[in-house]
C-alpha positions as CSV (number, residue, x, y, z in Angstrom):
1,X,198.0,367.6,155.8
2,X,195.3,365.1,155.3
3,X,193.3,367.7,154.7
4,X,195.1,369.3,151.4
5,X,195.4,365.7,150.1
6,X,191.6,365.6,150.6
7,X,191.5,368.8,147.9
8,X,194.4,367.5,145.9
9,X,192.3,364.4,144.7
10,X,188.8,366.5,144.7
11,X,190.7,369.0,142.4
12,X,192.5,366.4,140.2
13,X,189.0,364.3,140.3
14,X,187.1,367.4,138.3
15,X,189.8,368.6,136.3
16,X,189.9,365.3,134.8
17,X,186.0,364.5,134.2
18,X,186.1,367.5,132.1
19,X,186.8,365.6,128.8
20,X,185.1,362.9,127.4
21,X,187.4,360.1,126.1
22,X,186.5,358.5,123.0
23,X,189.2,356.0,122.1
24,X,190.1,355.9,118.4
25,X,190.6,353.1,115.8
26,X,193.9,351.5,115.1
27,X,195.1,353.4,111.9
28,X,197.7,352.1,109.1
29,X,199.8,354.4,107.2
30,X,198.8,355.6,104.1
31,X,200.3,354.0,101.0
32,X,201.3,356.7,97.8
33,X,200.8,354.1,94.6
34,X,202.5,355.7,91.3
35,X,200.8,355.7,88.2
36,X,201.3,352.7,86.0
37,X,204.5,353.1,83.5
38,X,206.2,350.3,82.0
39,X,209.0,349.9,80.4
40,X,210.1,346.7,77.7
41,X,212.4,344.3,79.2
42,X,214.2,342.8,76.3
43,X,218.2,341.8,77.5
44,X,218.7,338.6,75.3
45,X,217.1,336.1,77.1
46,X,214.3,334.6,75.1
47,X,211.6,336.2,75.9
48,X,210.4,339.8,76.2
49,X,208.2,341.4,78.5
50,X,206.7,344.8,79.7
51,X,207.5,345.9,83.4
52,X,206.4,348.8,85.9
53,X,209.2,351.6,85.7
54,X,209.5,351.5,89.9
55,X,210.6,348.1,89.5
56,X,214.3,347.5,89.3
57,X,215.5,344.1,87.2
58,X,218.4,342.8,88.5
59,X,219.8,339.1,87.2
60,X,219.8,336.6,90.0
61,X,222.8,335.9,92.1
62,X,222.1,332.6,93.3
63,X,224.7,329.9,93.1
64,X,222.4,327.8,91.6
65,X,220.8,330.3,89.1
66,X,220.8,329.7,85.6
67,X,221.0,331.7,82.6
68,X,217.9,334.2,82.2
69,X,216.8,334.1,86.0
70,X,216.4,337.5,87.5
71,X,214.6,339.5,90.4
72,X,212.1,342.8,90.0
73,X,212.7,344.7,93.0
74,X,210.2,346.5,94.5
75,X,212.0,348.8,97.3
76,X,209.5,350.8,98.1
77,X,207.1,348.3,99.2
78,X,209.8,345.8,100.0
79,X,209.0,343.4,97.5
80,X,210.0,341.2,95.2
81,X,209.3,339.2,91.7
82,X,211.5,336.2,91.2
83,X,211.4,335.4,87.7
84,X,212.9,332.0,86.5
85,X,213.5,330.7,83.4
86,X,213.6,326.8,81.4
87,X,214.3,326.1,78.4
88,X,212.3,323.1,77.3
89,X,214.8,321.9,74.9
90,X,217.1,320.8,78.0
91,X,214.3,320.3,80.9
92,X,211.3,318.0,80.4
93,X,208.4,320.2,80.8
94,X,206.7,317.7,83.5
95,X,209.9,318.0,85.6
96,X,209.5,322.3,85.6
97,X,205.8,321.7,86.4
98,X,206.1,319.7,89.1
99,X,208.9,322.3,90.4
100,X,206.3,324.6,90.4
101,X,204.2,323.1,92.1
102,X,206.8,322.0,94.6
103,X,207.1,325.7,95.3
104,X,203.3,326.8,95.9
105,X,203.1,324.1,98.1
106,X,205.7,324.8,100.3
107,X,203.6,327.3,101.4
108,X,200.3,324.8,102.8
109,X,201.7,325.2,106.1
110,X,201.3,329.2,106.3
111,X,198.4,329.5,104.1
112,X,194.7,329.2,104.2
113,X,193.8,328.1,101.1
114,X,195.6,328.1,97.5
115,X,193.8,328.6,94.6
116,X,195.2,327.2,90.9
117,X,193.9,329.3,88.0
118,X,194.5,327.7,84.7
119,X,194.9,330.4,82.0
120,X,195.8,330.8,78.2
121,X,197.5,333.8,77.1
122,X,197.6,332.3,73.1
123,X,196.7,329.4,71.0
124,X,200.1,328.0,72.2
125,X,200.9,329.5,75.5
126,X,199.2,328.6,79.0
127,X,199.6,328.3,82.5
128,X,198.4,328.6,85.9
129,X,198.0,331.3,88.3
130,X,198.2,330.2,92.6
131,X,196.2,332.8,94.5
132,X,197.8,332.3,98.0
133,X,195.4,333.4,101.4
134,X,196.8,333.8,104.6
135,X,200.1,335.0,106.4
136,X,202.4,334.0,104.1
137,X,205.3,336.0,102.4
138,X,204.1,334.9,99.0
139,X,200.8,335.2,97.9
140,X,201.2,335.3,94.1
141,X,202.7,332.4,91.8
142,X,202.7,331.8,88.4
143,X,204.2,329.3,85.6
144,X,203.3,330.0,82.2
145,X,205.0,328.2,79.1
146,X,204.6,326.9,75.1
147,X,204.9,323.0,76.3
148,X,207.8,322.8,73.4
149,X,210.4,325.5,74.1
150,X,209.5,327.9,76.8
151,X,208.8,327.7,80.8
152,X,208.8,330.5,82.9
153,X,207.8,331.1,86.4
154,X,207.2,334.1,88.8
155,X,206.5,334.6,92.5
156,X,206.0,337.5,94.2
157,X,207.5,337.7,97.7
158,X,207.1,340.5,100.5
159,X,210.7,340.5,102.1
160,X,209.4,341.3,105.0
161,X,207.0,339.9,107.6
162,X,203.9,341.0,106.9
163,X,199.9,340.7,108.0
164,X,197.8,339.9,104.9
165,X,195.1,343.3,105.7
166,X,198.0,345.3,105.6
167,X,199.8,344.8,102.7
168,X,196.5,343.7,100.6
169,X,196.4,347.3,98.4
170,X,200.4,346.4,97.8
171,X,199.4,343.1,96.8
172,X,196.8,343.9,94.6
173,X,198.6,347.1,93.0
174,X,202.1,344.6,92.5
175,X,199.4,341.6,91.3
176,X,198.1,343.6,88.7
177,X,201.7,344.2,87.7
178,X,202.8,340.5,87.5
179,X,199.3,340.3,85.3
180,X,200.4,343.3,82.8
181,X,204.1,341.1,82.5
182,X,202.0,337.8,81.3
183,X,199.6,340.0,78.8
184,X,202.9,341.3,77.2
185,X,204.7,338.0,77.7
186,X,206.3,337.0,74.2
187,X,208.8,334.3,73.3
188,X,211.3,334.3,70.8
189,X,211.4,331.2,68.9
């Protein structure tokens, strides 16, 4: 009996030094981007902008959401763009700045860093772009706004957990989205 154990192990030793093991990296799935169509978003709000055509607008349910507030839905890369709206005529435009802010910098504890951008689209329109690094579920912000009529601001949110590596061509690809909606931004006075 000891003896056919013996050759049990000898013959299970060989068979399995026949193949060398290499082990192979950690692989992520592979992400299908569409081509870049837009579409004008125009619904009666004050403002128009252009949007991607995979993006679905829907007005924002919220409670406490005012007229003009909506969300761009991103469901295949589970993602959103919450898009608010002030009219200047009724908030001070301090007030919907420091808002703003008040939102970006929710995020300190999560992030890494968060970089402002100031930017002008216009002689008469500006704003700022936060670049958010690190695990956070936002890592896009924006306010842009006339200073006598208009503010409004975006954030892009993943509604799911996610790890920044992974989801940095989404980012980038949805970022470049949120950048096309500013270019075409236009108010109506």
């Amino acid at each position: 009996m000891s003896r056919n154990r013996f050759y049990l192990f000898l013959l299970l030793g060989f068979a399995s030094c026949q193949h060398d093991y290499t082990p192979k990296p950690r692989g992520f799935q592979h992400i299908d981007l569409p081509k870049k169509e837009y579409e004008l978003f125009d619904v009666g709000c004050p403002f128009t902008f252009e949007f991607p055509k995979y993006g679905v607008p829907v007005p924002d349910t919220d409670p406490k959401a005012e007229a003009c507030w909506m969300n761009l839905h991103f469901p295949d890369y589970i993602a959103t763009l919450h898009i608010s709206y002030k009219d200047l005529t009724k908030t001070k435009l301090h007030d919907a700045i420091a808002d703003s802010r008040t939102f970006v910098y929710k995020h300190v504890i999560k992030a890494e860093a968060i970089d402002e951008i100031p930017f002008q689209l216009d002689s008469q329109t500006v704003g700022i772009r936060y670049d958010l690094q690190g695990n956070t579920a936002n890592h896009y912000q924006f306010y842009v706004t006339d200073r006598k009529k208009h503010f409004l601001r975006a954030a892009l949110y993943f509604n799911a957990q996610t790890i920044p590596d992974s989801v940095e061509p989404v980012l980038e690809f949805l970022r470049a989205d949120a950048e096309h909606l500013l270019k075409t931004l236009k108010w109506k006075n």
